[in-house]
C-alpha positions as CSV (number, residue, x, y, z in Angstrom):
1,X,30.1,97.7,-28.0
2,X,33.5,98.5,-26.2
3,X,33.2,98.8,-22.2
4,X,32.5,102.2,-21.0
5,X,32.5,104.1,-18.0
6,X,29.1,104.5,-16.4
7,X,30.7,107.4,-13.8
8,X,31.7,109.3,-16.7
9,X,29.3,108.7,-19.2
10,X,26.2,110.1,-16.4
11,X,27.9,113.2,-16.1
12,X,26.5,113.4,-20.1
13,X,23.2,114.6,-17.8
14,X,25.2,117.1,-15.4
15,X,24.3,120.1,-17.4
16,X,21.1,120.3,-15.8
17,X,21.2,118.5,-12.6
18,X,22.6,121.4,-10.4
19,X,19.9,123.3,-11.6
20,X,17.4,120.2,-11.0
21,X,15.8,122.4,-7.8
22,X,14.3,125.1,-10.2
23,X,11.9,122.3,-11.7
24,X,9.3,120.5,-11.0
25,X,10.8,117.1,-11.2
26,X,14.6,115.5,-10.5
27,X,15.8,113.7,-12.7
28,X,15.2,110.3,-12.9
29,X,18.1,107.9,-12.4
30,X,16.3,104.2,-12.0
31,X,19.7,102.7,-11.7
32,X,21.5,104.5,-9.6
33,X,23.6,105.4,-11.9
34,X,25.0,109.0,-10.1
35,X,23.5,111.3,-11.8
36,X,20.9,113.4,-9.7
37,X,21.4,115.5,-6.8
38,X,24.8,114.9,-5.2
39,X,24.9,112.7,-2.2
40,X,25.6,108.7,-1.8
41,X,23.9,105.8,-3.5
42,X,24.7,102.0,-3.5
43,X,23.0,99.6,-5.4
44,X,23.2,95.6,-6.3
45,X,21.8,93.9,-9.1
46,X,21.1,90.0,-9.5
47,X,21.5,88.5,-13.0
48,X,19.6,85.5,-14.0
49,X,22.2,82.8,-15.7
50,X,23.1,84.0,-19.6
51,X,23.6,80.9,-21.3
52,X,25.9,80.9,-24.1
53,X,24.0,81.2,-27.7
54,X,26.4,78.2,-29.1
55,X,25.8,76.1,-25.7
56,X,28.2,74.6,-23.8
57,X,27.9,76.5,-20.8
58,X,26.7,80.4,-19.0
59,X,27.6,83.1,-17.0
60,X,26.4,84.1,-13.4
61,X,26.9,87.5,-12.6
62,X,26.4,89.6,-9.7
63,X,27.1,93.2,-9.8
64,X,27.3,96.2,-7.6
65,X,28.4,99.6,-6.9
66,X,28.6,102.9,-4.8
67,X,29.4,106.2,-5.3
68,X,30.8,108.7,-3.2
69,X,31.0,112.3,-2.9
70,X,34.6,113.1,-1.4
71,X,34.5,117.4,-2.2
72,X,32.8,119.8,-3.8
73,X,32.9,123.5,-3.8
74,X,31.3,126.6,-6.1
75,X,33.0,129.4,-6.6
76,X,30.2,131.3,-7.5
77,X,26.4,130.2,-8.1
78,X,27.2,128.8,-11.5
79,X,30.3,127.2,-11.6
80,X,31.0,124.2,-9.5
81,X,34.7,121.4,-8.6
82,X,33.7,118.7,-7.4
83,X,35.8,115.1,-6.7
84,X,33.8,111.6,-5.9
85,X,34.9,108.1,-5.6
86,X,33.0,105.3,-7.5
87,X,33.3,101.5,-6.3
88,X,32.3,98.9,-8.0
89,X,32.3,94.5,-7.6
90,X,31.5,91.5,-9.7
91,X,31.1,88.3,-8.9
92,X,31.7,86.3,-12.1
93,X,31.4,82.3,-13.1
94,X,32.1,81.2,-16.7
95,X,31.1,77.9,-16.0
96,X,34.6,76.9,-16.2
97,X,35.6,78.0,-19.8
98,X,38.6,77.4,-20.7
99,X,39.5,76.4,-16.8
100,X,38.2,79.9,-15.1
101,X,36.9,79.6,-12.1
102,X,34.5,82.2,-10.2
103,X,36.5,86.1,-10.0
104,X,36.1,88.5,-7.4
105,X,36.4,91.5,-9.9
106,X,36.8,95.3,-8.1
107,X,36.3,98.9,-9.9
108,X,38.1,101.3,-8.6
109,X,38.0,105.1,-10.0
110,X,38.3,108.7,-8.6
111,X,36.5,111.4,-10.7
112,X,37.7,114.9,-10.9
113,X,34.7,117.2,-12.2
114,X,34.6,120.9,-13.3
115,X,31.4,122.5,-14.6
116,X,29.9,126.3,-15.3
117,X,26.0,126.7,-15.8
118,X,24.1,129.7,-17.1
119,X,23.2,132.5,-14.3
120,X,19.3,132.5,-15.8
121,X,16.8,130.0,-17.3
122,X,18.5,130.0,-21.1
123,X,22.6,130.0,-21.5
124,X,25.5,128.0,-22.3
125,X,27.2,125.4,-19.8
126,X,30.3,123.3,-20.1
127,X,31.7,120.1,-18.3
128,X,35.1,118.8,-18.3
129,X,35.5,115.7,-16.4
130,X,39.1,113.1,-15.7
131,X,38.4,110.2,-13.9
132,X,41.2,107.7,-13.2
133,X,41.0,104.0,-12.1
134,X,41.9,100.4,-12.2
135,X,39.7,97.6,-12.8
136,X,41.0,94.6,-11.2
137,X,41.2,91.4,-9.1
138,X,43.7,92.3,-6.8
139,X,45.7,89.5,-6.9
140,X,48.8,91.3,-9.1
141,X,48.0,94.9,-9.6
142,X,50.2,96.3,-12.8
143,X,49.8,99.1,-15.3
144,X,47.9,97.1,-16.8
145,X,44.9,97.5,-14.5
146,X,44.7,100.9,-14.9
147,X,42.2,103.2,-16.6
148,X,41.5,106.4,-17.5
149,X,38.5,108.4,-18.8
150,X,38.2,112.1,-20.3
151,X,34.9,113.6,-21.1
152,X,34.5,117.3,-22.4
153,X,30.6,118.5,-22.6
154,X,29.2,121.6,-24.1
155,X,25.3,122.8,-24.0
156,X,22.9,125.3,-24.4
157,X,19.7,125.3,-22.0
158,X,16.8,127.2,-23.6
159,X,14.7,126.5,-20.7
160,X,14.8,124.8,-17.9
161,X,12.0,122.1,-19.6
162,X,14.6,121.6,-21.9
163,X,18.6,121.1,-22.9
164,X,20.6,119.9,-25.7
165,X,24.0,119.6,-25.1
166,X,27.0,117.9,-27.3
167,X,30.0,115.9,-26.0
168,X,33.5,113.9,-26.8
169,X,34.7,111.0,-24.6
170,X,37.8,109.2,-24.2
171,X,38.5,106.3,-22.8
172,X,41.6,103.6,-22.2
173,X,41.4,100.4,-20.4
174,X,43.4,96.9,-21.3
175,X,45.7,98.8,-23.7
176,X,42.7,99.8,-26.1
177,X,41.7,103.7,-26.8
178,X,38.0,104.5,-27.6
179,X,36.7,108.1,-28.4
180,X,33.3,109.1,-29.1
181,X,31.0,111.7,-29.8
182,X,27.8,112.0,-28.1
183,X,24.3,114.1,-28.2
184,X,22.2,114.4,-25.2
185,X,18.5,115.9,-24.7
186,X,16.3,115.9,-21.8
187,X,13.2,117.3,-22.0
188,X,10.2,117.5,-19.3
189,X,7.1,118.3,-22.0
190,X,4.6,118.3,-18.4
191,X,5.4,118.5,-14.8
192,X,5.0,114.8,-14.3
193,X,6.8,113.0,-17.6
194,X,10.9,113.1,-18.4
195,X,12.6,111.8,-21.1
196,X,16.2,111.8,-20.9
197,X,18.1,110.6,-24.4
198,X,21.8,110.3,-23.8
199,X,23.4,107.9,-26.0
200,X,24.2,104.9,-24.3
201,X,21.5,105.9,-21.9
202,X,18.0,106.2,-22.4
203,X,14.7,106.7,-19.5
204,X,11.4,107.9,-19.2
205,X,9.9,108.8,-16.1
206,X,6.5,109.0,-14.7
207,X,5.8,110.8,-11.5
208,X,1.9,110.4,-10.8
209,X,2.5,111.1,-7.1
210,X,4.7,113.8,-5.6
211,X,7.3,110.9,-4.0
212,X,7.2,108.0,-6.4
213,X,8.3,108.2,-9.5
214,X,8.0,105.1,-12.6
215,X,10.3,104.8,-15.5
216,X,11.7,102.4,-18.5
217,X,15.3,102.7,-19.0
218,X,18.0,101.0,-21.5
219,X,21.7,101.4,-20.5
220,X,25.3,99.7,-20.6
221,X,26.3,96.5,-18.3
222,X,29.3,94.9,-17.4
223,X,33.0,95.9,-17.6
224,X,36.7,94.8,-18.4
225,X,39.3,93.5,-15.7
226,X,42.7,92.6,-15.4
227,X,43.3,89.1,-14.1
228,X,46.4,87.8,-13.1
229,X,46.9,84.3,-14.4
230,X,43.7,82.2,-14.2
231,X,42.1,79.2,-15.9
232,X,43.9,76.3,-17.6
233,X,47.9,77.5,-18.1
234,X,47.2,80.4,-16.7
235,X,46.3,81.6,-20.1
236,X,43.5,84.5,-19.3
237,X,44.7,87.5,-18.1
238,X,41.9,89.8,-18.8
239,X,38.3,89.5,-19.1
240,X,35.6,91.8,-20.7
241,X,31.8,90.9,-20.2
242,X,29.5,93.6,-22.2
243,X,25.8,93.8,-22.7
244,X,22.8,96.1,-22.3
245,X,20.3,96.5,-19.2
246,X,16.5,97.3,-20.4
247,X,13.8,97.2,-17.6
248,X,10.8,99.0,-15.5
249,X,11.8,100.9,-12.3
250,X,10.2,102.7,-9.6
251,X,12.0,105.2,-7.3
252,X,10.4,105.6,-3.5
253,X,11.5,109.2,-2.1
254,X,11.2,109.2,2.0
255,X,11.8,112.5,3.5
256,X,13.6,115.3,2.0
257,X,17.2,113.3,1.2
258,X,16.5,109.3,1.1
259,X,15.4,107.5,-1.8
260,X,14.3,104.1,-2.8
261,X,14.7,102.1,-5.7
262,X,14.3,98.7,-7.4
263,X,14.2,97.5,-11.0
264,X,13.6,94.9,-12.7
265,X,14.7,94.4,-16.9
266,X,16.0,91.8,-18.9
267,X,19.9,91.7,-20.0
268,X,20.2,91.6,-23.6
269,X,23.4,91.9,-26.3
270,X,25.8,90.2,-24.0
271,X,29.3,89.0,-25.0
272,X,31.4,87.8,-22.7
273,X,35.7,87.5,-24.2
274,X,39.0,86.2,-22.5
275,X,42.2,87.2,-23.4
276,X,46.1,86.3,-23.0
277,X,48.2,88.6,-21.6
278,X,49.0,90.2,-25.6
279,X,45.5,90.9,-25.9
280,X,44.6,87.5,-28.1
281,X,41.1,86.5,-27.7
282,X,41.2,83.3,-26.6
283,X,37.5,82.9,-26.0
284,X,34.4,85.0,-27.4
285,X,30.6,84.1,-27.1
286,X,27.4,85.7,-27.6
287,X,25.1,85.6,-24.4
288,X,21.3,84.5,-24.6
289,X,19.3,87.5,-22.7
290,X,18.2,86.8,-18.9
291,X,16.1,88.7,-16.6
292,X,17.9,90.7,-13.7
293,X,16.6,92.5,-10.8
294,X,18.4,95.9,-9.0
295,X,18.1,97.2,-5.7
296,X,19.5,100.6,-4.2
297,X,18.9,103.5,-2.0
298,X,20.6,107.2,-2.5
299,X,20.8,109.9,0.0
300,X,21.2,113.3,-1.2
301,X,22.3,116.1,0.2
């Protein structure tokens, strides 16, 4: 699986969320992922060492992020602008393959979001969303750092238990284009369960108690980064790390805004490449699965 980006790809579940105070439950978002109620969330997660499959070495990764509302503003009830900033590190050892030592990696992206939602309980709704970026160490920024990402959405909720919606994303980082299609559902079938299907993502959420709610969710890890110069030669100019994220949550809501949340899950499906400053792949290996653990808080507004 190419790398993707998480900012854009959560907005798959925007259809409903500004209508999220009309149900019974929020949507669930174990990861911190930005989808929700608008407001600021950070989170870390901690990756046990994936060992390569052929031996020979691992990687240790440590990953986090934050997200940031910087505007927003509806013109009328249904239809929102919005623009937030997404940050994101990585701390990455590869064991010293092919003479790479540990990278301070940095995300960097700015989202520009416009959206309309249906005045009642059943309508259409669209999303377009542009969110530009680099993806860097910081030690030579070029054109070759940046990114961008394009996602156009379009939905129909026939209730607000339930919404189907159907989208197209593009996406450009380290010279290579990616678009996709993609189908999303969520669906509350009782006040207290939610399952939200949004290729790559996947939860379910279980909220026994008004303020806690438990979930099992599947979704993309890792990234691609521009490098300037490192390991043996100077050889490796970009590096892409890819892999999946499976594991139990629980979310802690305190008060009316502040919420809680750990994880812990399993990595699985990792690949970890480096390439030369044409693009060569220089290095590719498969990743034995390790456990990880997440922490995070979100405040909404």
């Amino acid at each position: 699986m190419k790398s993707i980006n998480l900012l854009l790809l959560t907005s798959l579940f925007l259809i409903p969320v500004l209508r999220a105070d009309e149900t019974k439950m929020d949507l669930i978002d174990p990861a911190l992922l930005g989808f929700g109620k608008p407001g600021f969330s950070t989170a870390v997660t901690v990756s046990g060492s994936m060992d390569f499959e052929n031996g020979g070495g691992s990687v240790n990764y440590l990953d986090g992020r934050a997200l940031i509302p910087l505007w927003g503003k509806e013109s009328d009830p249904e239809t929102f602008i919005g623009v937030m900033l997404g940050y994101g590190w990585a701390s990455l050892d590869v064991d010293h393959t092919l003479g790479v030592d540990r990278l301070s990696l940095t995300t960097l992206e700015c989202q520009f979001t416009a959206a309309h939602f249906p005045k009642s309980d059943q309508g259409w709704m669209g999303i377009g969303i542009i969110s530009p970026g680099i993806s860097t160490d910081f030690n030579h920024v070029t054109g070759d750092d940046f990114s961008l990402s394009a996602l156009g959405v379009w939905g129909y909720q026939f209730s607000p238990s339930f919404t189907l919606s159907a989208a197209g994303f593009l996406n450009y980082s380290l010279g290579e284009t990616m678009a996709i299609p993609g189908i999303g559902v969520v669906w509350r079938p009782t006040d207290t369960l939610i399952v939200q299907l949004t290729p790559p993502i996947a939860a379910i959420g279980w909220t026994p108690l008004k303020d806690w709610t438990f979930s099992f969710s599947a979704y993309p890890a890792g990234g691609a980064w521009d490098v300037d110069r490192e390991g043996a030669g100077g050889k490796v100019e970009s590096v892409k790390l890819e892999g999946w994220r499976t594991g139990l949550g629980a979310e802690r809501k305190i008060g009316e805004h502040l919420r809680i949340s750990a994880q812990v899950g399993v990595n699985i499906g990792g690949t970890l490449e480096l390439r030369d400053g044409s693009d060569h792949k220089l290095f590719r290996e498969d990743l034995a699965p390790s456990i990880c653990g997440l922490l995070g808080a979100s405040y909404a507004f």
